[in-house]
Backbone of each chain as nested JSON, in Angstrom:
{
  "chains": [
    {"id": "A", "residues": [
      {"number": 1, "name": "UNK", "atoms": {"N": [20.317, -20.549, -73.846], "CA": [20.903, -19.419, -74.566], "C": [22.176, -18.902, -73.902]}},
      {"number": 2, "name": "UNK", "atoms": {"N": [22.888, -19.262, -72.818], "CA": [23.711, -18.655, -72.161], "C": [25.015, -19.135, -72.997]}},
      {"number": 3, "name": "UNK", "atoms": {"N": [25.787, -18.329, -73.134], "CA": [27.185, -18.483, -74.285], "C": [28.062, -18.611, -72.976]}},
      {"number": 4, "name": "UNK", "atoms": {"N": [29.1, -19.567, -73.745], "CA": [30.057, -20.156, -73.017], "C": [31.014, -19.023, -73.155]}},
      {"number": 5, "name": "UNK", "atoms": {"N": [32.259, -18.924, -71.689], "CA": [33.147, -18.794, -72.01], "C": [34.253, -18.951, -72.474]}},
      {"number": 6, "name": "UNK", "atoms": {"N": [35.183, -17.693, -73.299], "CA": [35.879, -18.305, -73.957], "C": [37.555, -18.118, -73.441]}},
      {"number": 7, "name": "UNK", "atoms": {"N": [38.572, -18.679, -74.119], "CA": [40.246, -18.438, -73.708], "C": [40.043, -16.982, -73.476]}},
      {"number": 8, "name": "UNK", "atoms": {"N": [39.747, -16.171, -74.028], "CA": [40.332, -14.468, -74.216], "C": [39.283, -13.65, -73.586]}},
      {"number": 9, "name": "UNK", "atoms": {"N": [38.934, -14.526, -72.566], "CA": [38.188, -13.436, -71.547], "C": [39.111, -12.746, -70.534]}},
      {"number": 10, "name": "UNK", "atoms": {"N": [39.361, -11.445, -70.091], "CA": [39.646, -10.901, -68.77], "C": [39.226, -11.791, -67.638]}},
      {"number": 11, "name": "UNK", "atoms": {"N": [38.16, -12.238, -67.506], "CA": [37.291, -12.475, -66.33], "C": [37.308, -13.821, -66.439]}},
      {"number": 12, "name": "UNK", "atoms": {"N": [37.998, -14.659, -65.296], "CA": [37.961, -15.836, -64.996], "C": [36.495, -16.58, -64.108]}},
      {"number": 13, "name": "UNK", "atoms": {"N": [35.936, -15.122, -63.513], "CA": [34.904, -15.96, -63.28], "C": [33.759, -14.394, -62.938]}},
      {"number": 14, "name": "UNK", "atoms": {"N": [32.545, -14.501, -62.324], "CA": [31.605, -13.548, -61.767], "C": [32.507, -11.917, -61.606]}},
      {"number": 15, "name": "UNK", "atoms": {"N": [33.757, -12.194, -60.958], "CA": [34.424, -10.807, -59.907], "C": [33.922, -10.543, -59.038]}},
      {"number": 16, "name": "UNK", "atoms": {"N": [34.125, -9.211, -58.718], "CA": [33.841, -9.064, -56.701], "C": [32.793, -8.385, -56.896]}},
      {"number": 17, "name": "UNK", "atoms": {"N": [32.331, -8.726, -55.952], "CA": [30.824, -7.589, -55.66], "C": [30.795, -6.294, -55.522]}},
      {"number": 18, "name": "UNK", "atoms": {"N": [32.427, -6.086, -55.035], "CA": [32.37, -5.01, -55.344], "C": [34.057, -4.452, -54.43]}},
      {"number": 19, "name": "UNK", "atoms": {"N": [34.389, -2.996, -54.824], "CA": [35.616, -2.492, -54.088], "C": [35.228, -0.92, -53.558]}},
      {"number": 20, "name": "UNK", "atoms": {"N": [36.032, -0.671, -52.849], "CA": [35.904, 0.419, -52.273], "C": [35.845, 2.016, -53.274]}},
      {"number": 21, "name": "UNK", "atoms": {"N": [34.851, 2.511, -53.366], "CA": [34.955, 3.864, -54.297], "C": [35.81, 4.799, -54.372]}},
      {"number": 22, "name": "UNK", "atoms": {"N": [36.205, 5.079, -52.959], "CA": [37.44, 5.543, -53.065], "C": [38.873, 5.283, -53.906]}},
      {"number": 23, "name": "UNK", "atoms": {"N": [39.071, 3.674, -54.309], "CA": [40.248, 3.407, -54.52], "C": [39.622, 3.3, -56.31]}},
      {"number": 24, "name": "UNK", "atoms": {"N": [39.011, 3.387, -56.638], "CA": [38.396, 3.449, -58.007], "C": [39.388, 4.29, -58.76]}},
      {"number": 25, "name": "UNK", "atoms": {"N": [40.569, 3.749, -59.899], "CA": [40.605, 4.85, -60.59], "C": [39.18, 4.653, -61.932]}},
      {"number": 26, "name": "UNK", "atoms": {"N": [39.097, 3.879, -62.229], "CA": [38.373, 3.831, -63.881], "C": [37.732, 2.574, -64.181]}},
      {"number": 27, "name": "UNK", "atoms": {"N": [36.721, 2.87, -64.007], "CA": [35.711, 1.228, -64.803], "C": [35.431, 1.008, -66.335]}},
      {"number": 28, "name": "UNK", "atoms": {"N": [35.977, -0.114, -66.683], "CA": [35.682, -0.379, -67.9], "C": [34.881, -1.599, -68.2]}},
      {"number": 29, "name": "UNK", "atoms": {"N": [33.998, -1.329, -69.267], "CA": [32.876, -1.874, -69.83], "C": [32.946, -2.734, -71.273]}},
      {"number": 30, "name": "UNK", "atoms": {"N": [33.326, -3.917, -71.111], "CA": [34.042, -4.302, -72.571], "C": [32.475, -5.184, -72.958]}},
      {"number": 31, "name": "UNK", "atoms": {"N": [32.545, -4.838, -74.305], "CA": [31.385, -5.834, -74.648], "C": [31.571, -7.03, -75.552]}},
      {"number": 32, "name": "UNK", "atoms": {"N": [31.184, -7.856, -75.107], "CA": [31.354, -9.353, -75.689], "C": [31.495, -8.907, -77.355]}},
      {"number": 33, "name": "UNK", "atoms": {"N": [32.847, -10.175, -77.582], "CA": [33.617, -9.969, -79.057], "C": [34.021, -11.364, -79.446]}},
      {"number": 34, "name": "UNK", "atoms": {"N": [34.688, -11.644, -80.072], "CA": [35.032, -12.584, -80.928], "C": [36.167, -13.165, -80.062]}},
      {"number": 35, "name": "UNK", "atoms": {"N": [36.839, -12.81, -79.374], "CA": [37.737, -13.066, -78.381], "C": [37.168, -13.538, -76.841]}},
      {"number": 36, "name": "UNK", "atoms": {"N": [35.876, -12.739, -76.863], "CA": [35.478, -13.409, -75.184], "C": [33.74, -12.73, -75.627]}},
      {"number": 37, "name": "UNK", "atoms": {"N": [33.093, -13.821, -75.494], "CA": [31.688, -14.007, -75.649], "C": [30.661, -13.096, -74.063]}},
      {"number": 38, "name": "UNK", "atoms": {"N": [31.783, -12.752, -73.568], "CA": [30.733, -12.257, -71.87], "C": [31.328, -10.794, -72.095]}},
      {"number": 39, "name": "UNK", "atoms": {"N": [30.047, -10.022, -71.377], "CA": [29.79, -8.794, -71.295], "C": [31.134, -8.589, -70.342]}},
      {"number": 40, "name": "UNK", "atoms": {"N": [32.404, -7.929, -70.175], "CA": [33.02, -8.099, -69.21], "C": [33.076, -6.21, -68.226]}},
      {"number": 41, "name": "UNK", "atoms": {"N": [33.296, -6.26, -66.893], "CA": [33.456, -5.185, -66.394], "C": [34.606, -5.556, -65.374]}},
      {"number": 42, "name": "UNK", "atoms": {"N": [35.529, -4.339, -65.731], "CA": [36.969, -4.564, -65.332], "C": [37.03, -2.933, -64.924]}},
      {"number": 43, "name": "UNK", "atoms": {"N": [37.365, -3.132, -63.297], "CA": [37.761, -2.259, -62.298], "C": [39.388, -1.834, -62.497]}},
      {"number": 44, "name": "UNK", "atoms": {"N": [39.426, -0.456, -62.436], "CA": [41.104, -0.628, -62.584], "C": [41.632, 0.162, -60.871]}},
      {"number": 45, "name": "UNK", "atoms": {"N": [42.096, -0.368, -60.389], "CA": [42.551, 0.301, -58.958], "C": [43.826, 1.76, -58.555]}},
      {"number": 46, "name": "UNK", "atoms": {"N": [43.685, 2.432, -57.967], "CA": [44.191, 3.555, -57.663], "C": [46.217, 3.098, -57.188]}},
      {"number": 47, "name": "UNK", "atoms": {"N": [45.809, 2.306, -56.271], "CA": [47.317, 1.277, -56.03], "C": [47.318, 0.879, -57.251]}},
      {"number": 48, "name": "UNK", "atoms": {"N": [48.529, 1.44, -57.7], "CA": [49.106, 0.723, -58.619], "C": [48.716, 0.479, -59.728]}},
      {"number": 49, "name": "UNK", "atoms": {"N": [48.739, -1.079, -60.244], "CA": [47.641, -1.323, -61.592], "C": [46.907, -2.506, -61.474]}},
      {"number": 50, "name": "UNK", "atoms": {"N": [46.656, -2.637, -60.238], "CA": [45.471, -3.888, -59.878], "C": [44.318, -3.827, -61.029]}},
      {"number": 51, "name": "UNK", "atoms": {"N": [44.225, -4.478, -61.98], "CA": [42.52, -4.731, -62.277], "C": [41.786, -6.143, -61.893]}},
      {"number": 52, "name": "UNK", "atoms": {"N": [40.275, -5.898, -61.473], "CA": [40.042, -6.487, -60.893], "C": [38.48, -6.748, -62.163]}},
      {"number": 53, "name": "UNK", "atoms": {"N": [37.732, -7.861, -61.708], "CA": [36.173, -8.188, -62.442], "C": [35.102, -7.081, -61.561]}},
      {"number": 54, "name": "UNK", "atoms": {"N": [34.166, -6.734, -62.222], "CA": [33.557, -6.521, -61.459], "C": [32.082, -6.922, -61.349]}},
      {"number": 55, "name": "UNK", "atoms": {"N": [31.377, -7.794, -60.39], "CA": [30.316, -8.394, -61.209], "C": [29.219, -7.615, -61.314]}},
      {"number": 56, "name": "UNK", "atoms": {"N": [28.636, -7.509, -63.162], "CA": [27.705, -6.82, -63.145], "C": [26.633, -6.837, -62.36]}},
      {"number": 57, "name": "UNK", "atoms": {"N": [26.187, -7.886, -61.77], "CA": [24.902, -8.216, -61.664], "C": [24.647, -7.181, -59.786]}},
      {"number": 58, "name": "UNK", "atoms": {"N": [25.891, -7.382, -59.456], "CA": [26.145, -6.881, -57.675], "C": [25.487, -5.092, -57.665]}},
      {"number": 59, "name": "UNK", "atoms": {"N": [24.861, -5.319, -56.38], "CA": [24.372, -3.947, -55.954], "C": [25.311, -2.778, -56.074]}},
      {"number": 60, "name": "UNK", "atoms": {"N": [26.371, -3.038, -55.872], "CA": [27.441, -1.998, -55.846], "C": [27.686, -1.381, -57.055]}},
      {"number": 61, "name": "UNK", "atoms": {"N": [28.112, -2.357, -57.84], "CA": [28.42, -1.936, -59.21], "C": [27.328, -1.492, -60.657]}},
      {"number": 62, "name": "UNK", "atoms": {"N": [25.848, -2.068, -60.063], "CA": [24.921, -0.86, -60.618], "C": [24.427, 0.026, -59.949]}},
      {"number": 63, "name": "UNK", "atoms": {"N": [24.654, 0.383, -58.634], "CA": [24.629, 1.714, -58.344], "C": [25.79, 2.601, -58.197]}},
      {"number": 64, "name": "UNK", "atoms": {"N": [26.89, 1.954, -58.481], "CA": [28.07, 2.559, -59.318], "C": [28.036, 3.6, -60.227]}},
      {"number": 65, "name": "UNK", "atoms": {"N": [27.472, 2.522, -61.382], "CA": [27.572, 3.053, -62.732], "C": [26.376, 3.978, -62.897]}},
      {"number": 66, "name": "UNK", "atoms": {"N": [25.163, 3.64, -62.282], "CA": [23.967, 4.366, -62.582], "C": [24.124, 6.036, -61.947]}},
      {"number": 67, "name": "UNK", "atoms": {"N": [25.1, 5.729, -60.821], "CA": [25.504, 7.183, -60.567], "C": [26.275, 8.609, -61.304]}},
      {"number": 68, "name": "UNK", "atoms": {"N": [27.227, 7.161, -62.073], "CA": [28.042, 7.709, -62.737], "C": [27.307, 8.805, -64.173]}},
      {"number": 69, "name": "UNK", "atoms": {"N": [26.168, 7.984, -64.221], "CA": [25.209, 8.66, -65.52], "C": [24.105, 10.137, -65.253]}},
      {"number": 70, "name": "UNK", "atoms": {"N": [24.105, 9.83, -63.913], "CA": [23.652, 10.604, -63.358], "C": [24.241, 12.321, -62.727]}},
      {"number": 71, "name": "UNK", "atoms": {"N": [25.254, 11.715, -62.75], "CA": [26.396, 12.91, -62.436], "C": [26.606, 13.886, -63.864]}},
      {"number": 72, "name": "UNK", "atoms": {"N": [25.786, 15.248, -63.685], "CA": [26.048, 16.113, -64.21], "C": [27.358, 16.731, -64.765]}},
      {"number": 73, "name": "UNK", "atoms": {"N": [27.935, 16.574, -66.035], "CA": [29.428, 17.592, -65.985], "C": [28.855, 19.1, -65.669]}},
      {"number": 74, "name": "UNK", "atoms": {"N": [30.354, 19.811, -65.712], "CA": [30.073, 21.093, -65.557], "C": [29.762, 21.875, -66.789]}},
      {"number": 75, "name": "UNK", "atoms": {"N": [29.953, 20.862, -68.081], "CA": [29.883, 21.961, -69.6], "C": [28.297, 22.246, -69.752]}},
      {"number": 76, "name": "UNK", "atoms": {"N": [28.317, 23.157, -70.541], "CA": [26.71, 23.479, -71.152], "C": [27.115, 23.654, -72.437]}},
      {"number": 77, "name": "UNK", "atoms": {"N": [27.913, 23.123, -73.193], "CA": [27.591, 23.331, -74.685], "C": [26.304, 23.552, -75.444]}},
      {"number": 78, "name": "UNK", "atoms": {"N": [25.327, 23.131, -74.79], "CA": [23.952, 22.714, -76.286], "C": [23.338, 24.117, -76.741]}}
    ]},
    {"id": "B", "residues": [
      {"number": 1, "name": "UNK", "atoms": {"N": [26.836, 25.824, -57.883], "CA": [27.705, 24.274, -57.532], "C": [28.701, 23.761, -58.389]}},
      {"number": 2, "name": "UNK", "atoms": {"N": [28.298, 24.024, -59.501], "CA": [29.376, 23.459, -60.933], "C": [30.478, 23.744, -60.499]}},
      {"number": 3, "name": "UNK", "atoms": {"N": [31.05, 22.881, -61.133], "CA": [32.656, 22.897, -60.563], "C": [33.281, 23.034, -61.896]}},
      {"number": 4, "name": "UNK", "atoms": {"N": [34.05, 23.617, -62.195], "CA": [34.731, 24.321, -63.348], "C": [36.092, 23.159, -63.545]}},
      {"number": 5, "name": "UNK", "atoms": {"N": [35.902, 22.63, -64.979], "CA": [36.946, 22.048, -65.622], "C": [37.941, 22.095, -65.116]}},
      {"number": 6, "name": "UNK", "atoms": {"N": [39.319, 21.037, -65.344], "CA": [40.279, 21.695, -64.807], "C": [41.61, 21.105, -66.142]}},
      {"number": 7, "name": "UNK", "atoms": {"N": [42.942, 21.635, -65.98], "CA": [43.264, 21.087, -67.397], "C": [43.815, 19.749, -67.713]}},
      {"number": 8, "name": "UNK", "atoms": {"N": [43.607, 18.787, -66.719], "CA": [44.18, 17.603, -66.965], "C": [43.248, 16.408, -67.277]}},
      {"number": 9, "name": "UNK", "atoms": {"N": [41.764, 16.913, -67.611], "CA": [40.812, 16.288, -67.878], "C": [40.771, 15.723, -69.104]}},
      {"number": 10, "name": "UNK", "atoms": {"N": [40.714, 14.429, -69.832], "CA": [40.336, 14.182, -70.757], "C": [39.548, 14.541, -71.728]}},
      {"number": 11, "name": "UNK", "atoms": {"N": [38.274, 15.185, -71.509], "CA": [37.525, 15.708, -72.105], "C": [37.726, 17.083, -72.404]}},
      {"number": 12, "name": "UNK", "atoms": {"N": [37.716, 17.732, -73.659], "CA": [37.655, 19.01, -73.221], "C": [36.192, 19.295, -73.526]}},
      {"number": 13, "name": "UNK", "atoms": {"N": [34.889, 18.789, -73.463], "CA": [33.828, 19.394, -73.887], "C": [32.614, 17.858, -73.827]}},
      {"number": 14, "name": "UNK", "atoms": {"N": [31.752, 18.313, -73.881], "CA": [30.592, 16.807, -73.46], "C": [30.669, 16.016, -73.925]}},
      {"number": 15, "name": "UNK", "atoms": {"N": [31.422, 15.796, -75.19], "CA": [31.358, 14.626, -75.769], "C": [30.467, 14.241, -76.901]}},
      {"number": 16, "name": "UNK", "atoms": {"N": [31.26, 13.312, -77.525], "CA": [29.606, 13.123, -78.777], "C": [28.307, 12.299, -78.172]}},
      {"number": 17, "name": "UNK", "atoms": {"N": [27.106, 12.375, -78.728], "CA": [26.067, 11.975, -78.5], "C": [26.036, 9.949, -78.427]}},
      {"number": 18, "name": "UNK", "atoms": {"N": [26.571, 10.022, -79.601], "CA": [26.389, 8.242, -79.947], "C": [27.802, 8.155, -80.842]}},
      {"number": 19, "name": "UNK", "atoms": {"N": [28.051, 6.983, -80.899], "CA": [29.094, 6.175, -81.681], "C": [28.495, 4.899, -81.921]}},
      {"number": 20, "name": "UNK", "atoms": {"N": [28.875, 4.433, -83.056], "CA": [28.166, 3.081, -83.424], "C": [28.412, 1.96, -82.476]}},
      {"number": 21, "name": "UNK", "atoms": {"N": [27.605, 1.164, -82.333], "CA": [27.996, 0.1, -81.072], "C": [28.653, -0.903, -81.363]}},
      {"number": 22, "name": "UNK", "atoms": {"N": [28.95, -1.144, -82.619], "CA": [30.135, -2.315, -82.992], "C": [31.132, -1.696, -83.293]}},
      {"number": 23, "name": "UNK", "atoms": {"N": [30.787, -0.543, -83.044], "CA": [32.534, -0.049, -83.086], "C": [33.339, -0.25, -82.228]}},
      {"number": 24, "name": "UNK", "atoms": {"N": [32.059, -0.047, -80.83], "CA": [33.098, 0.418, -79.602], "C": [33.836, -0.755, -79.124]}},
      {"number": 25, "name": "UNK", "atoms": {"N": [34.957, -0.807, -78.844], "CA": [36.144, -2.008, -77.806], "C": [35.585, -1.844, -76.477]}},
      {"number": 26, "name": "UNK", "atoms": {"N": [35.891, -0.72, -75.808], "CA": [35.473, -0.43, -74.551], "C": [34.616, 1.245, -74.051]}},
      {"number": 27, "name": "UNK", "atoms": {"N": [34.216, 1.215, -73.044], "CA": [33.838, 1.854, -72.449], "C": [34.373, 2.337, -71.215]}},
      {"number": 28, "name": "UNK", "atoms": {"N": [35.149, 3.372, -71.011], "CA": [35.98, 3.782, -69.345], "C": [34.699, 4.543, -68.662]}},
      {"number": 29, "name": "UNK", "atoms": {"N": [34.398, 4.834, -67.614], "CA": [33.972, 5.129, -66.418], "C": [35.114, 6.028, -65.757]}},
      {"number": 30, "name": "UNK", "atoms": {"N": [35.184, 7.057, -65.757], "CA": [36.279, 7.825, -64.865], "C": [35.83, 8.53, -63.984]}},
      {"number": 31, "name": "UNK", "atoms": {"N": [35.75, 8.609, -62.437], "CA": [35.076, 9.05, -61.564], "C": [36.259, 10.503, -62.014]}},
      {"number": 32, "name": "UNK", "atoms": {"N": [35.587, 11.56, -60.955], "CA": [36.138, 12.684, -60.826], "C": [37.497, 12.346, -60.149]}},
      {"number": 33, "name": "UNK", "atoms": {"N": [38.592, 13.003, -59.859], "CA": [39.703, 13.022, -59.335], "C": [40.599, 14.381, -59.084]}},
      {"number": 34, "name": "UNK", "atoms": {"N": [41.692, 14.672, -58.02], "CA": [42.096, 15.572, -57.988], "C": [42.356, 16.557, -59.494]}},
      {"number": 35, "name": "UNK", "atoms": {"N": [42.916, 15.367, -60.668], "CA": [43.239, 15.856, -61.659], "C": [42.227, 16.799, -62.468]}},
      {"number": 36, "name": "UNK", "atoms": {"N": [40.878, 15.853, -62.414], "CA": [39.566, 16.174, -63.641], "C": [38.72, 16.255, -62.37]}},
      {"number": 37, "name": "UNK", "atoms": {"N": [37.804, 17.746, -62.348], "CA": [36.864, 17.069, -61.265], "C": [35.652, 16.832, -61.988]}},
      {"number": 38, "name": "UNK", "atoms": {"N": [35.989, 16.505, -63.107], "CA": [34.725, 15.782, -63.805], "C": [34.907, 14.555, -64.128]}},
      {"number": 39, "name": "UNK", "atoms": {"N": [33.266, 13.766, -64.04], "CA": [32.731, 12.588, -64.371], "C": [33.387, 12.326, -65.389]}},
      {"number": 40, "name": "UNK", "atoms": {"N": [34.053, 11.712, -66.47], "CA": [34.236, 11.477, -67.855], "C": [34.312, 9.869, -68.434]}},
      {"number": 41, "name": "UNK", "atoms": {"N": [33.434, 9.923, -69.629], "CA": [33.078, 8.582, -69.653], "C": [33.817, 8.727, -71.48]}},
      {"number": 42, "name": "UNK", "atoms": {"N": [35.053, 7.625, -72.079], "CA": [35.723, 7.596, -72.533], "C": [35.115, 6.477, -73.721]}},
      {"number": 43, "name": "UNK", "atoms": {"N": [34.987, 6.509, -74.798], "CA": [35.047, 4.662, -75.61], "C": [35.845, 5.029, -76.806]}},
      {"number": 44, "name": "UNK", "atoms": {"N": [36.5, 3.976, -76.294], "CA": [37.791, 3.207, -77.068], "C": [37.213, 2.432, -78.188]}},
      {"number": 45, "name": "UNK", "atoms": {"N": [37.216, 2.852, -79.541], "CA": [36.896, 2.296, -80.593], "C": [37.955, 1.386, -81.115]}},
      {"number": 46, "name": "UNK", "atoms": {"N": [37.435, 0.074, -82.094], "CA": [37.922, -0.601, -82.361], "C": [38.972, -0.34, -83.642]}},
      {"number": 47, "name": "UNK", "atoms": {"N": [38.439, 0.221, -84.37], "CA": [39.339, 0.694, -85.682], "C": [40.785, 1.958, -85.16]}},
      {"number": 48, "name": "UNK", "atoms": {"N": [41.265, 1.043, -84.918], "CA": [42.934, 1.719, -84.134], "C": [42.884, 2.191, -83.03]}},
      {"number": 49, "name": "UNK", "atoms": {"N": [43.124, 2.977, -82.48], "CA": [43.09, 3.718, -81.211], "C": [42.336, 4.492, -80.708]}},
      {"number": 50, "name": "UNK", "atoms": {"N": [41.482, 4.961, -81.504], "CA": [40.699, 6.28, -81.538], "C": [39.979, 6.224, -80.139]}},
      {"number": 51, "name": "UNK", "atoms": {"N": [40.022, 7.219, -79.485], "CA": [39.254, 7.574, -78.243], "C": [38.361, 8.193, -78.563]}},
      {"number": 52, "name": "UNK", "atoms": {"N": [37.028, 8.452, -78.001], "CA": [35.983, 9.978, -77.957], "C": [35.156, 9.957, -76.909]}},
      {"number": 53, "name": "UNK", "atoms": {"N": [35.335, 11.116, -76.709], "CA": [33.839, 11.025, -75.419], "C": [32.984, 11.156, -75.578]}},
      {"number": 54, "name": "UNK", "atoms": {"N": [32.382, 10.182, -74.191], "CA": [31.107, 10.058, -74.598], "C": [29.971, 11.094, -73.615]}},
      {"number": 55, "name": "UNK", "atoms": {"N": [29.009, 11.742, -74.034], "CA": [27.905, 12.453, -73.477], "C": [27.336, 11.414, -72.121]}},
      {"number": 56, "name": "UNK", "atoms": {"N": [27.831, 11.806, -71.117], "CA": [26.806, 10.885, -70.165], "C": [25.775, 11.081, -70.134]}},
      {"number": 57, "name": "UNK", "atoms": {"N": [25.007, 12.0, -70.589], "CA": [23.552, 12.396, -70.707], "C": [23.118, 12.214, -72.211]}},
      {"number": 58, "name": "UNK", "atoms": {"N": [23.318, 11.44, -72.808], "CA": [22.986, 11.322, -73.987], "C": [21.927, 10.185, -73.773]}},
      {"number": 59, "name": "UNK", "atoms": {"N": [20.604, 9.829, -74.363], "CA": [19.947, 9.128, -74.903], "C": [21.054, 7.339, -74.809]}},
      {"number": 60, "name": "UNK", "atoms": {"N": [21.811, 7.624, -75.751], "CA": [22.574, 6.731, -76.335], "C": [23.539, 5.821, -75.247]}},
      {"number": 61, "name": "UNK", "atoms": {"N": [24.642, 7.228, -74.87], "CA": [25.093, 6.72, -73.462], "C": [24.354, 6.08, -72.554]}},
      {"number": 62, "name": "UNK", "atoms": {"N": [23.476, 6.487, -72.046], "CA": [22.892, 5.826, -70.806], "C": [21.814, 4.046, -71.209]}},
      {"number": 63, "name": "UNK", "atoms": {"N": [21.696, 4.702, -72.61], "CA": [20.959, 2.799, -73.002], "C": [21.759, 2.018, -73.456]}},
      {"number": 64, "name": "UNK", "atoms": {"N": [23.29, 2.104, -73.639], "CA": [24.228, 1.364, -73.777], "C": [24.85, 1.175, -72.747]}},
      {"number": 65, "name": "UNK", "atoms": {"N": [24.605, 1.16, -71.2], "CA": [25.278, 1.279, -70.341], "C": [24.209, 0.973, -69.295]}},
      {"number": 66, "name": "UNK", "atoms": {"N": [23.328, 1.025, -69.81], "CA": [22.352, 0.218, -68.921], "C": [22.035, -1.349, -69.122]}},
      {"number": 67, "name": "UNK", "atoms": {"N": [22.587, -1.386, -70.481], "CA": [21.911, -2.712, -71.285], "C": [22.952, -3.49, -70.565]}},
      {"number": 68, "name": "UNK", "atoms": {"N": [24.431, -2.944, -70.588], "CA": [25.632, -3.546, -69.893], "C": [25.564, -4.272, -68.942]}},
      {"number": 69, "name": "UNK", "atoms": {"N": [24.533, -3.499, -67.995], "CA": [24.435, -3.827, -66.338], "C": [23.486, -5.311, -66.222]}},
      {"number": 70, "name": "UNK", "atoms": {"N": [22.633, -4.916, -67.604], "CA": [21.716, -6.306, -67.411], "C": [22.186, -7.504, -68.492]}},
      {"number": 71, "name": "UNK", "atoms": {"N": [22.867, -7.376, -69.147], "CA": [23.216, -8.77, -69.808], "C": [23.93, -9.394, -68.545]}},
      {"number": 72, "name": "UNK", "atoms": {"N": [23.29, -10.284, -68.363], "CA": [24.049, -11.356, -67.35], "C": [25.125, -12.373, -67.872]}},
      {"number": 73, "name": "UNK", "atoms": {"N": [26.14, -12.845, -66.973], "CA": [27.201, -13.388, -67.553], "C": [26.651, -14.812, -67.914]}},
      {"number": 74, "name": "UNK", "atoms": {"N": [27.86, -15.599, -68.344], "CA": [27.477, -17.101, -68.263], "C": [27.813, -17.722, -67.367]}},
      {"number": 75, "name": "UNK", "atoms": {"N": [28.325, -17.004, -66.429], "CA": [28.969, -17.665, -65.115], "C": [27.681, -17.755, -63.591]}},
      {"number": 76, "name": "UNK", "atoms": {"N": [27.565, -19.078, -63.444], "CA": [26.433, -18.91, -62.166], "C": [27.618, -19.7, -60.88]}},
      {"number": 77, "name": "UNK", "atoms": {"N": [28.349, -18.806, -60.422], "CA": [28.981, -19.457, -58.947], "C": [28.29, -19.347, -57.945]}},
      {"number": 78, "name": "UNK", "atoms": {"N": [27.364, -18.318, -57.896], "CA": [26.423, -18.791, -56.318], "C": [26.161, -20.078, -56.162]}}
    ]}
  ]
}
């Protein structure tokens, strides 16, 4: 069942396990399309406009994101 | 503790609950920063440009963003 990749992926291969949090500006979460069949996660860096892969599967980057969900804003609308 | 909005934040308010999932292009991750000291989690819909935020505490948010972490790629380089 594993889908091949395709030309119009970001991600040439896995990505890094991971980068420093600090230099994090913004993670993005693209989901497989008609253009690139893989779930892709693309790091965008504080220098400049480095983007980088980031591999989902790495410790870093789901306790990344799982933090990120976890992090309370400050609104109380409800 | 809340830390009070500030005005260069993307969000001005929690965000919607859900957006359809074939809508979305992407998903941003925006850690806090001098600018926003809030979390803000962004999706970029496919039908033109349209941005909206998304509720990180939503039901919706967090099982679309978990599912992310576990679709595994097609790439095995270990």
């Amino acid at each position: 069942q594993a889908r091949a990749p395709k030309g119009r992926c970001f991600c040439a291969d896995k990505g890094v396990n991971m980068v420093p949090p600090k230099l994090i500006e913004k993670v993005e979460i693209i989901p497989p399309s008609p253009s690139c069949e893989n779930q892709e996660i693309v790091v965008t860096l504080k220098n400049g406009t480095e983007q980088k892969c980031l591999n989902p599967e790495s410790k870093f980057t789901q306790k990344y994101i799982m933090r990120a969900l976890k992090k309370r804003s400050a609104f109380k609308l409800d």
